[in-house]
C-alpha positions in Angstrom: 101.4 102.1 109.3 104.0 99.1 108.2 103.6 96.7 105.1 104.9 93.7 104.2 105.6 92.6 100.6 107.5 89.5 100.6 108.6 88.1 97.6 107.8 83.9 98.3 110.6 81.6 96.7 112.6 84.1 95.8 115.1 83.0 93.2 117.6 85.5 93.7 118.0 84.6 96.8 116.5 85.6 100.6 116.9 89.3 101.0 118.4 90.4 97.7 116.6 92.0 94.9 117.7 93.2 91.9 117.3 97.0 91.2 115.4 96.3 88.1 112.9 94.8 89.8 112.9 97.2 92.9 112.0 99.8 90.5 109.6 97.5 88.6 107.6 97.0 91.6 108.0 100.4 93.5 106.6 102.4 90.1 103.4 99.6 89.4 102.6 99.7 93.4 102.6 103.6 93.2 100.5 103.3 90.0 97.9 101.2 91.4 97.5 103.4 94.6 97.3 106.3 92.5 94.3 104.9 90.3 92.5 103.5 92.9 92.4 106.7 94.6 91.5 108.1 91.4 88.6 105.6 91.0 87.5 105.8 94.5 87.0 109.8 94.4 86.5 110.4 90.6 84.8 107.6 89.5 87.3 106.9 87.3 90.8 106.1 87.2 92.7 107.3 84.0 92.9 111.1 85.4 95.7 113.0 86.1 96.5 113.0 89.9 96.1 116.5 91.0 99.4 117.6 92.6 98.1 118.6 95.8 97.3 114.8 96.1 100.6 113.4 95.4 102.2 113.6 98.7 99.3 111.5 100.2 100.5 108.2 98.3 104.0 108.6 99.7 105.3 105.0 100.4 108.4 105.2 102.0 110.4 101.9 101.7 112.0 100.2 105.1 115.1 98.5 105.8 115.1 94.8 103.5 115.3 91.8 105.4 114.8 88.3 104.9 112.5 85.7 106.4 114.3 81.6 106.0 114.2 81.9 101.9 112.0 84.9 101.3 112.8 88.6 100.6 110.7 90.4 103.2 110.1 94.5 102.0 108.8 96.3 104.8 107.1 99.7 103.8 105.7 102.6 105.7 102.4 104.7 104.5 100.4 107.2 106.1 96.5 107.1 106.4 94.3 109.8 103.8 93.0 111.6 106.8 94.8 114.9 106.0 93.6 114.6 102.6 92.3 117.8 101.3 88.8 116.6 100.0 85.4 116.8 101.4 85.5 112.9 101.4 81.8 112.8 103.1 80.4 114.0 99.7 80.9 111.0 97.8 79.3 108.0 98.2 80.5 105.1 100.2 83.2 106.7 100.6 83.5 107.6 104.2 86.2 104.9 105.1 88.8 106.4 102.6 90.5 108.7 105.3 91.3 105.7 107.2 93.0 103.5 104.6 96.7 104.6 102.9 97.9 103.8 99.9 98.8 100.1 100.6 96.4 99.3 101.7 94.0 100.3 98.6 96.9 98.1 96.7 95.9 95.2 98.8 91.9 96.2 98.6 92.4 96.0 94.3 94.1 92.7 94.3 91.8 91.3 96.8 88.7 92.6 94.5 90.4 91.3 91.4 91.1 87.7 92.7 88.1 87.2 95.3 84.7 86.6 93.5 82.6 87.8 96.1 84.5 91.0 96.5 83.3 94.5 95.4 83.9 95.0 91.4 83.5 98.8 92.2 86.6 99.1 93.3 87.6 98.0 90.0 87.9 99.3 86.3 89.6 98.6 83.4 92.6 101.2 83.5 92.9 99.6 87.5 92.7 95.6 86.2 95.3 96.3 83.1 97.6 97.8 86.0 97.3 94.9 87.9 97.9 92.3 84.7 101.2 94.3 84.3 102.6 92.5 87.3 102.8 89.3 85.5 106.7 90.7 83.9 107.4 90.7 87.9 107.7 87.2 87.8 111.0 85.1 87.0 108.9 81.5 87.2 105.9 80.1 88.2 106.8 79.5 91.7 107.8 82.7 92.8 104.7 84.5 94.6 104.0 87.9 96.1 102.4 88.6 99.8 101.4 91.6 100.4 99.9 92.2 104.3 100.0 95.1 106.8 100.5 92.6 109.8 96.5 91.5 110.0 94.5 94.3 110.5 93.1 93.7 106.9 93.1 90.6 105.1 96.5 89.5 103.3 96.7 88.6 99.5 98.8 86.3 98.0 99.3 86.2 94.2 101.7 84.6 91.4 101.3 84.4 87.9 98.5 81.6 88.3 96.9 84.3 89.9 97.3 87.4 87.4 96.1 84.8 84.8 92.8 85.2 86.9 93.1 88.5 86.6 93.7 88.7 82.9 90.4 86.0 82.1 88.4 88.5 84.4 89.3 92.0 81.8 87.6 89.8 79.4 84.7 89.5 81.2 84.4 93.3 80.5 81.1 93.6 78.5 82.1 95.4 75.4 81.4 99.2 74.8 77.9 100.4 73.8 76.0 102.7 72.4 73.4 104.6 74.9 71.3 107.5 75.7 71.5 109.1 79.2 69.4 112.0 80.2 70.6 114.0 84.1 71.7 117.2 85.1 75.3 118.1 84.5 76.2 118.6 88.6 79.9 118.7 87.8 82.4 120.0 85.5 86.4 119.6 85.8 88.2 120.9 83.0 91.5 119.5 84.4 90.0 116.2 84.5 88.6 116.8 80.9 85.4 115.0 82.8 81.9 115.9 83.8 79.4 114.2 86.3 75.9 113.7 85.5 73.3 113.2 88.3 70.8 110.8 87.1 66.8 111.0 88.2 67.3 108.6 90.8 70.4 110.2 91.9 73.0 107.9 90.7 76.5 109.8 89.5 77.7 109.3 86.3 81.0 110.2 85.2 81.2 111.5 81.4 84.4 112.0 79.2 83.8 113.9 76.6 85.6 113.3 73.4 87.3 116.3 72.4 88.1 119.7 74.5 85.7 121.4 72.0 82.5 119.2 72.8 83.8 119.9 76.7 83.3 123.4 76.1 80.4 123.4 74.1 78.5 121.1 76.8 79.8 123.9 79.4 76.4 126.0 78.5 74.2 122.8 80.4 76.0 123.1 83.7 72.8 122.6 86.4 71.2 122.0 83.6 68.7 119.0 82.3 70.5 117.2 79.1 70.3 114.3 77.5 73.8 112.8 76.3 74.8 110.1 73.2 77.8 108.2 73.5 79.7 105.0 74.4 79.2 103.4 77.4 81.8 101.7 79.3 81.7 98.9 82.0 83.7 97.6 84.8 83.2 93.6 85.4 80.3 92.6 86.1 78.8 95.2 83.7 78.6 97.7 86.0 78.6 101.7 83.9 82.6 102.6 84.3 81.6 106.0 82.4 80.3 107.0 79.2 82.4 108.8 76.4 80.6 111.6 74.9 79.8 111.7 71.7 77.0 114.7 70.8 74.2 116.3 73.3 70.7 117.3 72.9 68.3 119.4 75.2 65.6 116.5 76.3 62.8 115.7 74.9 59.5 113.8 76.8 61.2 110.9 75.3 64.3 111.0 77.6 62.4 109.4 80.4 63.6 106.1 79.3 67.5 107.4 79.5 66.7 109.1 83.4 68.6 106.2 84.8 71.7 105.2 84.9 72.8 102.0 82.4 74.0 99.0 83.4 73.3 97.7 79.9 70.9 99.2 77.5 67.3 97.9 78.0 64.9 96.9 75.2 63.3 100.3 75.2 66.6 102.5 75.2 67.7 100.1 72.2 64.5 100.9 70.2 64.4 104.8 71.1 68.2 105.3 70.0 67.8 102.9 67.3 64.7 105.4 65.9 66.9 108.3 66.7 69.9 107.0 64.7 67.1 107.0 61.7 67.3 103.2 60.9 64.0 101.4 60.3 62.2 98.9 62.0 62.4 95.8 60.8 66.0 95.2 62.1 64.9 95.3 65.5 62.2 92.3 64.9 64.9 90.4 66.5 65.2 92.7 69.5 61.3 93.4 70.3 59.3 90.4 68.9 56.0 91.2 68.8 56.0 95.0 70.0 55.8 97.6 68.8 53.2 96.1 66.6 52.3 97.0 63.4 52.7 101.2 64.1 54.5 103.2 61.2 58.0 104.7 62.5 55.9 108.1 62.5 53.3 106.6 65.1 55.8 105.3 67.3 58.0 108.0 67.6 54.7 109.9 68.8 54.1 107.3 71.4 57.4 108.0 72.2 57.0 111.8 72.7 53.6 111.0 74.4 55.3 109.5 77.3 55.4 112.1 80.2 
């Protein structure tokens, strides 16, 4: 299937471009075709590509032409159809096979700069990828198009429009602290990463710190566990993945960490909070009036009564 990228206002002139920048923007499209295939069947983006995988984001670049004063690119993909994946096991996912690396390119620019478009198909590895294109840019009226010829919406973008992009990583909430208790349903030592199936079925993908924790969590594979770590959100403050730091078998407790976090609720702050061995009175702020007047003892048997 054909591409356009044409470079609007071009300022060195209609259909010249600079090898510098060919190779600027042929190595940042490639990377943000890699991660969003990354992100859309890992979870997460900052992975290594498996190599079986790499001949799928082939982008094979057309002869350059010009259009009046713009330099038009014309590049030719291939769908994901062949790719060697059970695609219909992940999630929302069944569409993939028919899109090709440009056009997940165009998809991630279109989520970054449209706000009613899908922030899953974003994270932050994906949105600093995208920022990068700002060094593209020679002056503020040069622009990009990118468009395969209308069978999906085009996207236009300058440096106006990777500011957007850059005010919209800062949206990021910060990491946190959490709990999260699942069953360990994947593990993929290449990947350093694990995926953890939550009680109501929601995948979470977990990066554990070091290859030692990785291979001392190996023991809970199909297993029940309850994980501690640092949580870490795509805009929006949707759960990017949480980096593990330390595991536990569960306790009756857990059933507050069953689901997956989108930010920690006033009950998973008190629990970990208790766990971490602080007292109560700093969390008068958080709580108010509850728990009342029970000793740390007392509640952390309320706690444990919970089943």
């Amino acid at each position: 299937m054909n591409y356009d990228i044409k470079i609007l206002n071009n300022y060195e002139g209609k259909g010249r471009i600079e090898l510098n920048r060919m190779a600027f923007l042929s190595s940042h499209v490639k990377s943000i075709a890699q991660k969003a295939l990354l992100l859309q069947l890992y979870g997460y983006s900052k992975v290594s590509l498996p190599t079986k995988f790499q001949k799928y984001l082939n982008i094979f670049l057309m002869p350059t032409q010009h259009d009046g004063d713009n330099t038009l690119l014309t590049l030719d993909a291939d769908n994901f159809s062949n790719l060697p994946v059970q695609l219909d096991a992940f999630r929302d996912k069944t569409d993939l096979n028919k899109l090709t690396p440009m056009a997940l390119v165009i998809k991630t620019f279109t989520a970054a700069l449209n706000d009613n478009e899908d922030k899953n198909l974003l994270d932050e590895p994906i949105i600093d990828e995208l920022i990068k294109f700002k060094k593209f840019f020679n002056n503020d009226t040069e622009s990009i198009l990118l468009s395969n010829r209308q069978s999906i919406p085009e996207i236009q973008f300058s440096i106006k429009e990777i500011d957007k992009i850059e005010a919209l990583y800062k949206t990021i909430p910060t990491p946190q602290k959490t709990v999260i208790n699942g069953t360990i349903d994947e593990m993929k030592f290449s990947r350093k990463q694990l995926i953890l199936i939550t009680t109501d079925k929601q995948r979470v993908v977990i990066l554990p710190q070091s290859d030692e924790l990785l291979i001392e969590v190996k023991d809970f594979f199909g297993k029940e566990i309850t994980l501690t770590g640092m949580a870490h959100f795509k805009p929006g403050g949707q759960l990017s993945y949480m980096k593990l730091e330390s595991f536990t078998e569960p306790g009756k407790s857990d059933k507050f960490f069953s689901h997956k976090p989108n930010k920690m609720s006033v009950q998973q702050q008190i629990a970990l909070q208790i766990r971490d061995g602080k007292k109560r009175n700093p969390l008068d702020d958080i709580i108010g009036k509850w728990p009342g007047n029970e000793t740390d003892e007392e509640f952390e048997l309320m706690l444990k009564s919970l089943n």
